[in-house]
Each structure stands twice: as C-alpha cells, then as structure tokens.
N, CA, C and O atoms as a CHARMM CRD file, in Angstrom:
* protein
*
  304
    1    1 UNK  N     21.24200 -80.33600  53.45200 PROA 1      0.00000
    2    1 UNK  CA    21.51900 -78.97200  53.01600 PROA 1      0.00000
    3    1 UNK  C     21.30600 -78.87500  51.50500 PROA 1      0.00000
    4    1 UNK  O     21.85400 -79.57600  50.65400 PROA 1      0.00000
    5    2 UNK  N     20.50100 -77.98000  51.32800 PROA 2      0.00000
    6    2 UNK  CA    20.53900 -77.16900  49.82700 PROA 2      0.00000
    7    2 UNK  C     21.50600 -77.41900  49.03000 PROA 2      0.00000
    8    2 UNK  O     22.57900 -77.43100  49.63400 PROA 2      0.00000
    9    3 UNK  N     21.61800 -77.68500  47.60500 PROA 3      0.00000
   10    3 UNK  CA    23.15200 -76.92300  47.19900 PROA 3      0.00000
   11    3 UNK  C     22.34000 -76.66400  45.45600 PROA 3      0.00000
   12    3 UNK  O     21.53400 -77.25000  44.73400 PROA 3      0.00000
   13    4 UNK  N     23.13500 -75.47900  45.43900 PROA 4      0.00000
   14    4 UNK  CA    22.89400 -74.63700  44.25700 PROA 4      0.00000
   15    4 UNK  C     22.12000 -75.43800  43.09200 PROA 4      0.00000
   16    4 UNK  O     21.05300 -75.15200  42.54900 PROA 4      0.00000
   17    5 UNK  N     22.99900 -76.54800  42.87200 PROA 5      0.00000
   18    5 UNK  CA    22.87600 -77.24300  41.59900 PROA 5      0.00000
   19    5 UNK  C     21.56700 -78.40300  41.56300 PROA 5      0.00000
   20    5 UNK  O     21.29600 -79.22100  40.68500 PROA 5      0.00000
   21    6 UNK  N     20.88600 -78.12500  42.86900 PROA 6      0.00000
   22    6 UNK  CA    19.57000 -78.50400  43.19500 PROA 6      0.00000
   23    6 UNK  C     17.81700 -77.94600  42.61900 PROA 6      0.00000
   24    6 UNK  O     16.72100 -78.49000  42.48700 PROA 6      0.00000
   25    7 UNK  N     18.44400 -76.46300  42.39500 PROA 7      0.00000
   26    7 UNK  CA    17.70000 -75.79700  41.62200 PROA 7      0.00000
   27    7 UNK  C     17.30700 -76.05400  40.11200 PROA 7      0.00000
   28    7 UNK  O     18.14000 -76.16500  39.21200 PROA 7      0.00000
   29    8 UNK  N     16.04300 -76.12800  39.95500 PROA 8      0.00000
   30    8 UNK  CA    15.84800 -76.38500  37.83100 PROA 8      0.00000
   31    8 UNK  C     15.95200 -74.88600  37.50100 PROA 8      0.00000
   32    8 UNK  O     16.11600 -74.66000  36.30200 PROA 8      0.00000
   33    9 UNK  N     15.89500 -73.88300  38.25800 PROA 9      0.00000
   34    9 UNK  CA    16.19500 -72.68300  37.42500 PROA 9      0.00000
   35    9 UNK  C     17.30000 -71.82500  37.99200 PROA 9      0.00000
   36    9 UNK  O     17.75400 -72.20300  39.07200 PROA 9      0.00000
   37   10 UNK  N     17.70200 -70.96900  37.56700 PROA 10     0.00000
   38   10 UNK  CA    18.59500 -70.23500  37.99800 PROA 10     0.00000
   39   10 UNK  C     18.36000 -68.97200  37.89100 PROA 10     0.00000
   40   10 UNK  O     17.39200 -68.67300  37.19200 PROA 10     0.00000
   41   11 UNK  N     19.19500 -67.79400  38.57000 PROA 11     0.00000
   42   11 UNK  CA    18.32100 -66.30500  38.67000 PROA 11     0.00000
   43   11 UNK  C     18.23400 -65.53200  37.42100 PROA 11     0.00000
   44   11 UNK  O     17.54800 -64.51000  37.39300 PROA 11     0.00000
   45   12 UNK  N     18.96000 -65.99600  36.25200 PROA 12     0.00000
   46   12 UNK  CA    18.48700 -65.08100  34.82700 PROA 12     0.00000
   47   12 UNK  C     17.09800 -66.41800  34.22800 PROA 12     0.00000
   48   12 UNK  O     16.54100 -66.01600  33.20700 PROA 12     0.00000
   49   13 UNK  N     16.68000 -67.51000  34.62200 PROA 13     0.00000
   50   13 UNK  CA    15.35600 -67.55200  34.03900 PROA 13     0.00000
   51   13 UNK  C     14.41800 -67.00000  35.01400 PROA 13     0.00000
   52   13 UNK  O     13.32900 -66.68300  34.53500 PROA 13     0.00000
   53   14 UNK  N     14.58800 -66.79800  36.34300 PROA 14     0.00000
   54   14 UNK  CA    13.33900 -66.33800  36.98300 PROA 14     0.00000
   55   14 UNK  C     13.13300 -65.09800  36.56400 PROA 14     0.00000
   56   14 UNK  O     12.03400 -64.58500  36.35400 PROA 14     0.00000
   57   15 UNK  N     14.83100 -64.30300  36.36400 PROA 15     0.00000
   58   15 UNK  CA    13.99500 -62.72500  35.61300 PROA 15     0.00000
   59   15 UNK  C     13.70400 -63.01700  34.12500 PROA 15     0.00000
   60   15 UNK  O     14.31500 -62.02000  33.74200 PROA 15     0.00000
   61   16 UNK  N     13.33900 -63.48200  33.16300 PROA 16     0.00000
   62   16 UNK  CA    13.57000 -63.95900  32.33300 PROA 16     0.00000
   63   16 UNK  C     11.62600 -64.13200  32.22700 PROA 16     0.00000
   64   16 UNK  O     10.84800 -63.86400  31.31100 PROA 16     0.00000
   65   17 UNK  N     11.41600 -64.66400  33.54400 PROA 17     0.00000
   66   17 UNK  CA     9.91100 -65.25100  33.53500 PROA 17     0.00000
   67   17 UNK  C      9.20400 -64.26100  34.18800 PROA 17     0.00000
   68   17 UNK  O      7.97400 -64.30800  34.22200 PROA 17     0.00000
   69   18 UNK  N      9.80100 -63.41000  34.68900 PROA 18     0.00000
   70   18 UNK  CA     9.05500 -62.31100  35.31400 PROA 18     0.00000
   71   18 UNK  C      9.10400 -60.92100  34.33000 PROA 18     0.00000
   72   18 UNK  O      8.53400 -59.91100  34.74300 PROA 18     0.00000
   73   19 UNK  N      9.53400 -60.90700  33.52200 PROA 19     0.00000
   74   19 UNK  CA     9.75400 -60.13100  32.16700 PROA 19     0.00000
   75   19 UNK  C      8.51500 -60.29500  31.44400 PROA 19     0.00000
   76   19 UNK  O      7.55200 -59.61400  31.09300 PROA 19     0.00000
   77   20 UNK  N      9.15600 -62.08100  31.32900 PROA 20     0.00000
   78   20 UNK  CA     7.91100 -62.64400  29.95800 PROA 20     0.00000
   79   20 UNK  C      5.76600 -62.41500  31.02200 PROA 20     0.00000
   80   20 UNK  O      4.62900 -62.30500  30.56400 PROA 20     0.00000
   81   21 UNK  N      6.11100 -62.43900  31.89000 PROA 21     0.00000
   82   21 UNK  CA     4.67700 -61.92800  32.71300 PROA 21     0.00000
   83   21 UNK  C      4.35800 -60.62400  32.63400 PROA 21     0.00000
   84   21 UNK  O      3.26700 -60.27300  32.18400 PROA 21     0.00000
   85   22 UNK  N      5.34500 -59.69500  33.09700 PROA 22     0.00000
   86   22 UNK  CA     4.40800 -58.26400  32.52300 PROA 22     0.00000
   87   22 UNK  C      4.28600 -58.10400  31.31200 PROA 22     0.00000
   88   22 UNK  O      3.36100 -57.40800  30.89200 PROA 22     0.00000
   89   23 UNK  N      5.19300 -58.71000  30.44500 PROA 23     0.00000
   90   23 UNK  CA     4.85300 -58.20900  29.04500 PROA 23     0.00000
   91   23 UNK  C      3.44600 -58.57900  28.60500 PROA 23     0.00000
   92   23 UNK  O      2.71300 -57.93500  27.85500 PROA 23     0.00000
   93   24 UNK  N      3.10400 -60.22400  29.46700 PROA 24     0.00000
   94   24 UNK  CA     1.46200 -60.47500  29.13000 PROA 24     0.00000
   95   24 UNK  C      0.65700 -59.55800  29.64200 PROA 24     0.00000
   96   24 UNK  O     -0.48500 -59.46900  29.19100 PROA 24     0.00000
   97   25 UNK  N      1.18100 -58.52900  30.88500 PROA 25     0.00000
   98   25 UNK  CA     0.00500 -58.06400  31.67300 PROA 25     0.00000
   99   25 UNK  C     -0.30200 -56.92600  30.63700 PROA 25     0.00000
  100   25 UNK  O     -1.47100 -56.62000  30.40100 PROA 25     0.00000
  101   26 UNK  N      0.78500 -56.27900  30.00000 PROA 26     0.00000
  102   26 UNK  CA     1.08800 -55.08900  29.23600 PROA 26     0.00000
  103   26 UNK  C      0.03600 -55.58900  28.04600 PROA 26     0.00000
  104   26 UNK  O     -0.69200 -54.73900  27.53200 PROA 26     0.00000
  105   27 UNK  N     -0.03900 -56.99900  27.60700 PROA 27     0.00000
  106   27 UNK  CA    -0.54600 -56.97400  26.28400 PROA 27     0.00000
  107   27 UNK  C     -2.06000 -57.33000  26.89500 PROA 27     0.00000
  108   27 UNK  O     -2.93000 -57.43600  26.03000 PROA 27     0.00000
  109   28 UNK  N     -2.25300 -57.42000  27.52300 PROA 28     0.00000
  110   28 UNK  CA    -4.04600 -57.03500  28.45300 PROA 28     0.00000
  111   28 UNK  C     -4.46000 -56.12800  29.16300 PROA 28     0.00000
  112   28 UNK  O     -5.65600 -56.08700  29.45000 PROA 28     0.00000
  113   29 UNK  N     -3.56700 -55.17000  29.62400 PROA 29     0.00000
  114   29 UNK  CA    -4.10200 -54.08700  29.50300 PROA 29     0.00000
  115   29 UNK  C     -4.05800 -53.06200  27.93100 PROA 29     0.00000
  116   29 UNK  O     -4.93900 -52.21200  27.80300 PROA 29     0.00000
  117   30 UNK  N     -3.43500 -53.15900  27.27700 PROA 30     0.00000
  118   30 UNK  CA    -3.84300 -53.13000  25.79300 PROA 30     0.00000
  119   30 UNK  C     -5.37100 -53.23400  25.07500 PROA 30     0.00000
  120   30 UNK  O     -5.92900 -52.62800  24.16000 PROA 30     0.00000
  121   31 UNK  N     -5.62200 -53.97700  25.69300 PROA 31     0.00000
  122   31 UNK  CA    -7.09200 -54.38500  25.40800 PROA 31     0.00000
  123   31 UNK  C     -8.44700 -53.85800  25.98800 PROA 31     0.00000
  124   31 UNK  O     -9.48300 -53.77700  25.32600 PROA 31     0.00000
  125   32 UNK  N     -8.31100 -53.49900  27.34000 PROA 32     0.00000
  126   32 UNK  CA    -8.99700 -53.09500  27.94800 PROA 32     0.00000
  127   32 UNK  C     -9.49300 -51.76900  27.44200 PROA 32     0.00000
  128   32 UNK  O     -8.61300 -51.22600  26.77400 PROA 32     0.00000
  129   33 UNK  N    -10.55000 -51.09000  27.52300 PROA 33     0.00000
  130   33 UNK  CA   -10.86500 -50.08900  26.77000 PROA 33     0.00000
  131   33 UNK  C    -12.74800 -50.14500  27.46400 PROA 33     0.00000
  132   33 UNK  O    -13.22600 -50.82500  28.37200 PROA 33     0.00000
  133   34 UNK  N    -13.36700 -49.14200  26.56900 PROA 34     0.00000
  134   34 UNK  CA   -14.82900 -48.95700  26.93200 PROA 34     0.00000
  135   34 UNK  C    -15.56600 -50.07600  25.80700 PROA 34     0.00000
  136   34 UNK  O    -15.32800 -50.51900  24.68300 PROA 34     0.00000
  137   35 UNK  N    -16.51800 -50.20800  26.78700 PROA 35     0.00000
  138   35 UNK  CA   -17.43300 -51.48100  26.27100 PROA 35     0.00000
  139   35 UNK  C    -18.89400 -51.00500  25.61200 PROA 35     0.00000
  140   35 UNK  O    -19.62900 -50.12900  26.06900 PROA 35     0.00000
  141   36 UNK  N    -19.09200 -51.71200  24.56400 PROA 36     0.00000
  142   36 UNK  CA   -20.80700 -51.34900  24.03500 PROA 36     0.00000
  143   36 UNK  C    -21.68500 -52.08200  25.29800 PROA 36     0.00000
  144   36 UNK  O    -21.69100 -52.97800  26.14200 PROA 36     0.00000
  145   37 UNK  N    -22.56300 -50.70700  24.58600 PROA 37     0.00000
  146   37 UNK  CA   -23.58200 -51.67700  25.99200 PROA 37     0.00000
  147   37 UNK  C    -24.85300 -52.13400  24.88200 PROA 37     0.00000
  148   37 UNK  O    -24.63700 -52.25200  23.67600 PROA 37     0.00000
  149   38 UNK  N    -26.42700 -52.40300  25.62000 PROA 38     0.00000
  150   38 UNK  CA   -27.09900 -52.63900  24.90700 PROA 38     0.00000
  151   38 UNK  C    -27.93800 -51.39500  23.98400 PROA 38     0.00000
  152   38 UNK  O    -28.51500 -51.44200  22.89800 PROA 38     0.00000
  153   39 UNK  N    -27.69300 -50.22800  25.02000 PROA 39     0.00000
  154   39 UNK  CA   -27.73000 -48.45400  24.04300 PROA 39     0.00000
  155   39 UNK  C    -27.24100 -48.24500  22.89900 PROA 39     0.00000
  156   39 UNK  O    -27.64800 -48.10000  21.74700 PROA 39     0.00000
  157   40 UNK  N    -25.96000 -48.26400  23.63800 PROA 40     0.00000
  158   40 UNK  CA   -24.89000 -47.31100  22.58700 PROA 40     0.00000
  159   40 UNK  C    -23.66600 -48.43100  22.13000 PROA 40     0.00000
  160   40 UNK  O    -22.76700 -48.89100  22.83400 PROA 40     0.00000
  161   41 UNK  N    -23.99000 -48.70800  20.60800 PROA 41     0.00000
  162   41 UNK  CA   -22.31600 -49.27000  20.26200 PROA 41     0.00000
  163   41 UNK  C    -21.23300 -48.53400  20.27300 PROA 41     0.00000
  164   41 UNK  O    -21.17100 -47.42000  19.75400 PROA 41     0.00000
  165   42 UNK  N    -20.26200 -49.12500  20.88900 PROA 42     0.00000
  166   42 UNK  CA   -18.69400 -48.68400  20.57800 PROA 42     0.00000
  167   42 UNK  C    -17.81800 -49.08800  19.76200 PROA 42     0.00000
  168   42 UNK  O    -17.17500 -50.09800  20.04500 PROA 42     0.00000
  169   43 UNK  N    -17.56500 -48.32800  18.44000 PROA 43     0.00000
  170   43 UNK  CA   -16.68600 -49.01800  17.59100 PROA 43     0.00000
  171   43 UNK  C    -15.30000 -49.07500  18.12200 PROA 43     0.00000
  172   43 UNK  O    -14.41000 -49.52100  17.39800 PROA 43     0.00000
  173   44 UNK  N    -14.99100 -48.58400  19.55100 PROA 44     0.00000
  174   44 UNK  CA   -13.69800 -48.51300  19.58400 PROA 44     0.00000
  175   44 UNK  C    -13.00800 -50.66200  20.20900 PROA 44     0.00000
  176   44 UNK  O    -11.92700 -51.13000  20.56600 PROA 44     0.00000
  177   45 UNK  N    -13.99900 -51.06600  20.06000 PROA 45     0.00000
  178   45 UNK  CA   -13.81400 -52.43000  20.26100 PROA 45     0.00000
  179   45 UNK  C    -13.17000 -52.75800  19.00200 PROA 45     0.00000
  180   45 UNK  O    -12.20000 -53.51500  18.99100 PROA 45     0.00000
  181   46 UNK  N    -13.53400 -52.35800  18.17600 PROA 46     0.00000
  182   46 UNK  CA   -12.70300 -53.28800  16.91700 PROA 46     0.00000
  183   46 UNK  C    -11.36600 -52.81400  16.50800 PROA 46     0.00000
  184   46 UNK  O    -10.88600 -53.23000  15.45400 PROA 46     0.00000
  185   47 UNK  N    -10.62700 -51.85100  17.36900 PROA 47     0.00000
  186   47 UNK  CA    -9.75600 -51.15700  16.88700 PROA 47     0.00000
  187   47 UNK  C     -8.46500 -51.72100  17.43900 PROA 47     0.00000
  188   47 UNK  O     -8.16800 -52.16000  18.55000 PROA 47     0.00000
  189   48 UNK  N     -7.53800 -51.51400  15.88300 PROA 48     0.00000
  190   48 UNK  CA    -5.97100 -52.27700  15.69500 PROA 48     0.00000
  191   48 UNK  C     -5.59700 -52.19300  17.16600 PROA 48     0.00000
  192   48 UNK  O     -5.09800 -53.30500  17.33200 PROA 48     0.00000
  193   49 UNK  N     -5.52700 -51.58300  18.31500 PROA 49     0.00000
  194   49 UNK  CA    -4.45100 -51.75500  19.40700 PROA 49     0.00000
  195   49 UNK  C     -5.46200 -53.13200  19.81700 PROA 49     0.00000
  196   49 UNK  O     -4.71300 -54.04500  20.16600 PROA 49     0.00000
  197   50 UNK  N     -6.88000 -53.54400  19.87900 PROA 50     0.00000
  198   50 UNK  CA    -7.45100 -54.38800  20.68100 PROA 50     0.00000
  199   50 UNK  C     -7.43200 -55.58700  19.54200 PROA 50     0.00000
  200   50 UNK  O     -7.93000 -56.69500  19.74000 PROA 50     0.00000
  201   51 UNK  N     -6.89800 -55.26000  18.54100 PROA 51     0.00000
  202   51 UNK  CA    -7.60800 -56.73100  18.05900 PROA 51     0.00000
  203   51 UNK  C     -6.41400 -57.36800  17.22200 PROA 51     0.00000
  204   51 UNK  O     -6.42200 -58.57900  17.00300 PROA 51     0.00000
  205   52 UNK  N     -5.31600 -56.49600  16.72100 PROA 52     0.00000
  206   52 UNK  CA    -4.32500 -56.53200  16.64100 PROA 52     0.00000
  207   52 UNK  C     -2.92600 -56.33800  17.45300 PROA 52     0.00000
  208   52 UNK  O     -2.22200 -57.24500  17.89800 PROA 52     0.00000
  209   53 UNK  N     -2.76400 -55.35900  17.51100 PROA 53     0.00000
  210   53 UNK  CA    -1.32000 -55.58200  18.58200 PROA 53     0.00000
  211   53 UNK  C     -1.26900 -55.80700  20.16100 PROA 53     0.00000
  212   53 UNK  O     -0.26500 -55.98100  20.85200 PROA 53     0.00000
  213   54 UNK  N     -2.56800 -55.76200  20.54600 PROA 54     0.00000
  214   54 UNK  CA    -2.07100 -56.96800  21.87600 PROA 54     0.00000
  215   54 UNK  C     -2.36000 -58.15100  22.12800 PROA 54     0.00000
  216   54 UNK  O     -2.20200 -58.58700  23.26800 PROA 54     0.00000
  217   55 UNK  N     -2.87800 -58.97500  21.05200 PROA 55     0.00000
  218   55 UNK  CA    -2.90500 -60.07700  21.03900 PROA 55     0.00000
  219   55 UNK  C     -1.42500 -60.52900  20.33800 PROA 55     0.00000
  220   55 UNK  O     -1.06000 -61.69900  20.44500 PROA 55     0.00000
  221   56 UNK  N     -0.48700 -59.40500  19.52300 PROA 56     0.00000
  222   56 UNK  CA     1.05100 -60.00700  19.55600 PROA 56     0.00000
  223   56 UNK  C      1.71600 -59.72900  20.34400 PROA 56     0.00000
  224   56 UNK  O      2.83500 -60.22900  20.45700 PROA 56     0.00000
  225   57 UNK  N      1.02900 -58.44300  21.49700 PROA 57     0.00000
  226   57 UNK  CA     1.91500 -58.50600  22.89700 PROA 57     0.00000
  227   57 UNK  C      2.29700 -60.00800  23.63500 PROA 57     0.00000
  228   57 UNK  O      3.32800 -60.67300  23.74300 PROA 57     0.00000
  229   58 UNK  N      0.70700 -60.17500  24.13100 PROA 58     0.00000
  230   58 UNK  CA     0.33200 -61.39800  24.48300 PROA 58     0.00000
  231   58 UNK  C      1.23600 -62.49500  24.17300 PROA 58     0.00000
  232   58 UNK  O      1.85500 -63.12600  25.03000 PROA 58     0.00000
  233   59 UNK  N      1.28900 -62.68900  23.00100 PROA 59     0.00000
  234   59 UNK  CA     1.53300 -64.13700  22.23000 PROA 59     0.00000
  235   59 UNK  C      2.94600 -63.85900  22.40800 PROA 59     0.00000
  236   59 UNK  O      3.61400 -64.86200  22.66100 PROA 59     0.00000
  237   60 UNK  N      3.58400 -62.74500  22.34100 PROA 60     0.00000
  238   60 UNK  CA     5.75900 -62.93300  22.61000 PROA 60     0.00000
  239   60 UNK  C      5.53300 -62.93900  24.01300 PROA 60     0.00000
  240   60 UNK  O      6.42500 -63.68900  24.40900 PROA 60     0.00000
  241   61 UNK  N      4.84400 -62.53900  25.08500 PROA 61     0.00000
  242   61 UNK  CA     5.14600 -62.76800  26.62000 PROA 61     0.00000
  243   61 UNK  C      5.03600 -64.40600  26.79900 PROA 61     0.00000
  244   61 UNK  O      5.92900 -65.11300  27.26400 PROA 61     0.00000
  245   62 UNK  N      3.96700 -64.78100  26.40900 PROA 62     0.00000
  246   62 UNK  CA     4.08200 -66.60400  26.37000 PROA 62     0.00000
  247   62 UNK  C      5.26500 -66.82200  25.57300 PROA 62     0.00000
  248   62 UNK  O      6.21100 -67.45600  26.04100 PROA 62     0.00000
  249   63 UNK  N      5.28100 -66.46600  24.70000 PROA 63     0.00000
  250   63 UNK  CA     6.46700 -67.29500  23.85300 PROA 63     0.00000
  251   63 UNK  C      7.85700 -66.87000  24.78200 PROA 63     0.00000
  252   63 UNK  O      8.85300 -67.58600  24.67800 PROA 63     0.00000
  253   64 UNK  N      7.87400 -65.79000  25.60500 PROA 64     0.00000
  254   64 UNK  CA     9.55800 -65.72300  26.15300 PROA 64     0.00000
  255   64 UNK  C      9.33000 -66.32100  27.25300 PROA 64     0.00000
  256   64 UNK  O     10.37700 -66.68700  27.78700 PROA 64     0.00000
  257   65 UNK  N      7.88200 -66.72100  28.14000 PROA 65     0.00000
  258   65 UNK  CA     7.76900 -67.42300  29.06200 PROA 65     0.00000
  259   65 UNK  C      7.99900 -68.75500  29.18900 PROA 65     0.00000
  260   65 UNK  O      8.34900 -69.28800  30.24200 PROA 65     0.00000
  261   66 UNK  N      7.76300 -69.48500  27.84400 PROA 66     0.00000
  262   66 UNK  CA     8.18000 -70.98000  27.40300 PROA 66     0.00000
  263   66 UNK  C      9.89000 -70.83300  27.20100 PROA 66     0.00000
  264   66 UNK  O     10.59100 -71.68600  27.74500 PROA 66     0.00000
  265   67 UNK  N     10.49200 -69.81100  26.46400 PROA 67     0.00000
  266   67 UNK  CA    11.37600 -69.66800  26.94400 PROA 67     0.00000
  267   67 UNK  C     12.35400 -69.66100  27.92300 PROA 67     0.00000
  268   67 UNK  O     13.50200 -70.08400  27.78200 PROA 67     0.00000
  269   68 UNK  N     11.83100 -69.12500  29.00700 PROA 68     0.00000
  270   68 UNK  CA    12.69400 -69.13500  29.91300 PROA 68     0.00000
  271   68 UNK  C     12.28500 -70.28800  31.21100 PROA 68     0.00000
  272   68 UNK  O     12.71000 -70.60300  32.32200 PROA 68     0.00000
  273   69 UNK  N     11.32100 -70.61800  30.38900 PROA 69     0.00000
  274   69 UNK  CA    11.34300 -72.10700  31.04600 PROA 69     0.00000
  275   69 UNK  C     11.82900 -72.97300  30.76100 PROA 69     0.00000
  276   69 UNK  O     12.18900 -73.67700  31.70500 PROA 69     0.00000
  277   70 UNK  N     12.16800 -73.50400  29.28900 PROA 70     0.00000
  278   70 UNK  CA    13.15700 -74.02300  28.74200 PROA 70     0.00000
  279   70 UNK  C     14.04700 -74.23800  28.88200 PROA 70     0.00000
  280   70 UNK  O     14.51700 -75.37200  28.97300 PROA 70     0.00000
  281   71 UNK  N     14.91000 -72.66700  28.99000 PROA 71     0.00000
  282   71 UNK  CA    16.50200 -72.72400  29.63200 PROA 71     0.00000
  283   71 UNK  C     17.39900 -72.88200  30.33000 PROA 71     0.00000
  284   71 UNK  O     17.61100 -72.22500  31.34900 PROA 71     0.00000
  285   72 UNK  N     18.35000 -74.13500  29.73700 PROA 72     0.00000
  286   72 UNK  CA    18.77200 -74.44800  30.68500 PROA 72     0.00000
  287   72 UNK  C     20.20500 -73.47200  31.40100 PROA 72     0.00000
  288   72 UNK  O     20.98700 -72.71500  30.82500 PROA 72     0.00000
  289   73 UNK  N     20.14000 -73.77300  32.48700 PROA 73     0.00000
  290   73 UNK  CA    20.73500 -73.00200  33.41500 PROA 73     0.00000
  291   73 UNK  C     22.40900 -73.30200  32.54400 PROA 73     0.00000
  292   73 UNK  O     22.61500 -74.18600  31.71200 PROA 73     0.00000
  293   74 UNK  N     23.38000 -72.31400  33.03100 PROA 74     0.00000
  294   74 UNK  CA    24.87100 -72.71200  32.85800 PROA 74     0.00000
  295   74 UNK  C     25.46000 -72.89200  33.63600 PROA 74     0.00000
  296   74 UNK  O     25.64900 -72.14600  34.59600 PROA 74     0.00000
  297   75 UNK  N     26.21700 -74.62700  33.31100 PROA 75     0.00000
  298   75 UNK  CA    27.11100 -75.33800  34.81800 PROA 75     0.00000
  299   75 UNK  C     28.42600 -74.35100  34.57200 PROA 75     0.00000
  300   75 UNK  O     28.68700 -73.93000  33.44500 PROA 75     0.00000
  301   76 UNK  N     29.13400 -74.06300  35.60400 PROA 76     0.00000
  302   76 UNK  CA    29.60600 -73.71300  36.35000 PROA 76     0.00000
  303   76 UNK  C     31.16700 -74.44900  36.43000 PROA 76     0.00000
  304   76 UNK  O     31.95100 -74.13900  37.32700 PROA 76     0.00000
C-alpha cells in the first residue's frame, strides 16, 4: 500500500509546476506574431513584447518551475 510520505512532491508543488508551465506557455505566445516573408519585411519582429518581455516571461516560468521542483514538501 501507498502511503503519503512515498510521494517526492506534494499537492502545492504540483500546482506550483503547473503555474510555472502556463506562465511559459503565456511567455510564447507573447512571441508569436506575423512573420516576414521573402516580399514583404515585417518590422513587427523586432518589437519589445517579442524580443524583450517574453523572453522574461519565459525565463520566471522556468525559474518557478525549478522551483517547485526543488521544494521540499512539509513533514507533517
């Protein structure tokens, strides 16, 4: 039989890791946008939401994901 203290995580790191995942999905769809082709350039590729702030979305969803992998659970 199972017992609790068998688990490496406990239910505030799994939400914890499922947090730190959309926040990555959030900081890639951030990015997504219209593409130059070989016609027409798009300057909207170089612009602060794509090249700046979701690559620091990105980078705190990993960083709270190492986080909450890290943490250790509280005995009881």
């Amino acid at each position: 039989m199972m017992d609790k203290r068998d688990f490496a995580f406990d239910k505030m790191n799994y939400l914890l890791l499922s947090v730190g995942m959309i926040i990555v999905v959030i900081g890639f769809l951030l990015m997504t946008g219209p593409a130059s082709t070989e016609t027409a350039f798009e300057p909207d590729i170089f612009s602060a939401r794509r090249v700046k702030v979701a690559p620091v979305v990105c980078l705190f969803g990993f960083v709270s994901m190492i986080y909450a992998v890290v943490r250790k659970p509280k005995e009881k």
